[in-house]
N, C-alpha and C positions, 0 to 999 in steps of 0.2 A: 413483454419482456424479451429482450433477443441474448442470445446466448451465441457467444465465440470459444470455440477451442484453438488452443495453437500447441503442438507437440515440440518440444525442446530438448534437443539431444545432446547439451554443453550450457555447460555456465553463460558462455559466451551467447550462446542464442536466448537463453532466458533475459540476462541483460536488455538485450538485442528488444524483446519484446515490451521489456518497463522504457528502455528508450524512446520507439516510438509512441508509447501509452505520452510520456511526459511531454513528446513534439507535439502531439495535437492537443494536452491537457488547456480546460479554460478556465478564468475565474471562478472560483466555487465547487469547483467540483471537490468531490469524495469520493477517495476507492477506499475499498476494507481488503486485506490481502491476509487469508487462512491459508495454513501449511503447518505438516507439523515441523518440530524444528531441524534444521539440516536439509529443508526441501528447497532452498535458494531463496527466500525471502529477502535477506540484505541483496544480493544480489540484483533481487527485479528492482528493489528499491535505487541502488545505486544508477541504475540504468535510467530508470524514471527521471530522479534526482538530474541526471548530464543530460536528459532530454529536456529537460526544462531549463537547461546554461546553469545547471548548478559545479562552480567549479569547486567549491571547498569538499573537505573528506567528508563522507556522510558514515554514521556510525548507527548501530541500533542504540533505541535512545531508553531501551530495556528499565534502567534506573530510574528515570527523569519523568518518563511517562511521553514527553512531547521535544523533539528538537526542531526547532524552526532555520531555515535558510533563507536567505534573504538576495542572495545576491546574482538570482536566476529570472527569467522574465518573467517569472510569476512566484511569491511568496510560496516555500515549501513546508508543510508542517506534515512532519513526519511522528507518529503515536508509536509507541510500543504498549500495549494495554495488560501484556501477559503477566505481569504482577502484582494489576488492579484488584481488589479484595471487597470495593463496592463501588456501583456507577456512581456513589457520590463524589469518590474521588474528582470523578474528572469533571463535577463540578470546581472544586476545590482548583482545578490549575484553568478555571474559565474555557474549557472545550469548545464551547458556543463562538465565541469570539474566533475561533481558528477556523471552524468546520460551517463557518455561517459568514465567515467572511472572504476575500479578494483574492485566496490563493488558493494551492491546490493542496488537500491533507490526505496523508494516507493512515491508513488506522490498521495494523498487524492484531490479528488476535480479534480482532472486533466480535467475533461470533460472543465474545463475552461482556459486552456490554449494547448491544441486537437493540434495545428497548429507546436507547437515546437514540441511536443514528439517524440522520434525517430521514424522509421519505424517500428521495431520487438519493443514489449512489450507484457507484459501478463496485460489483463484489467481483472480486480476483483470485480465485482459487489454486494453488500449487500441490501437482501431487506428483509422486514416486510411482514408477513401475519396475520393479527390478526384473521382470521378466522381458525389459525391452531394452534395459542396459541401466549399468549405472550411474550414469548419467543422465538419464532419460526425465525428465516432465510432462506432464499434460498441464497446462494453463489452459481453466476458464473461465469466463471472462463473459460478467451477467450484468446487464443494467436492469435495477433493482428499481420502483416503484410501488408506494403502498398506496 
């Protein structure tokens, strides 16, 4: 398992890091990205999203469960899970089909649904230091392997 930290001292740098996360992203992959809320999560995701040529507005997809983009060089499925109430749900909107297939999905909140996620993923960790400003992140950034 290797482990990356990258410290982020602006929106803009956090960006900056989902960006180049999405320029080298390949078919199939999985990240899961925990933060509590207000720690830049749309953000890395936004970044990601245009590292991957995604031009349209990317939203958290909070209500939906899953928003898919399509119009970047790799199929974006982006999860919000934070409202999920059981891993069946995401039976119910076919998860498999997204995170098992040709593009690249991200999964927010994933910590709470741990038990489906494949085997290989990259977990994406965002945290707050207010003693380092506030602005401040620590992203880490762990390729996962069961």
């Amino acid at each position: 398992m290797s482990i990356k930290v990258i410290e982020s001292f602006s929106p803009e740098d956090t960006g900056k890091v989902g960006f180049e996360i999405g320029q080298q992203a390949m078919p199939g992959q999985v990240f899961t990205l925990i933060g509590d809320l207000g720690v830049g999560k749309t953000v890395f995701t936004k970044g990601l999203a245009a590292g991957l040529g995604i031009t349209e507005a990317v939203s958290s997809p909070t209500f939906t469960i899953v928003q898919v983009y399509e119009d970047g060089r790799l199929p974006f499925y982006h999860f919000d899970v934070y409202r999920i109430g059981d891993v069946e749900e995401m039976d119910e909107i076919g998860y498999e089909d997204y995170i098992y297939g040709e593009g690249v999905s991200l999964i927010e909140w994933a910590n709470l649904i741990e038990e489906i996620l494949p085997e290989k993923y990259c977990r994406i960790t965002i945290e707050k230091d207010l003693e380092k400003g506030f602005d401040y992140r620590k992203i880490t950034i762990e390729e996962i392997e069961a």
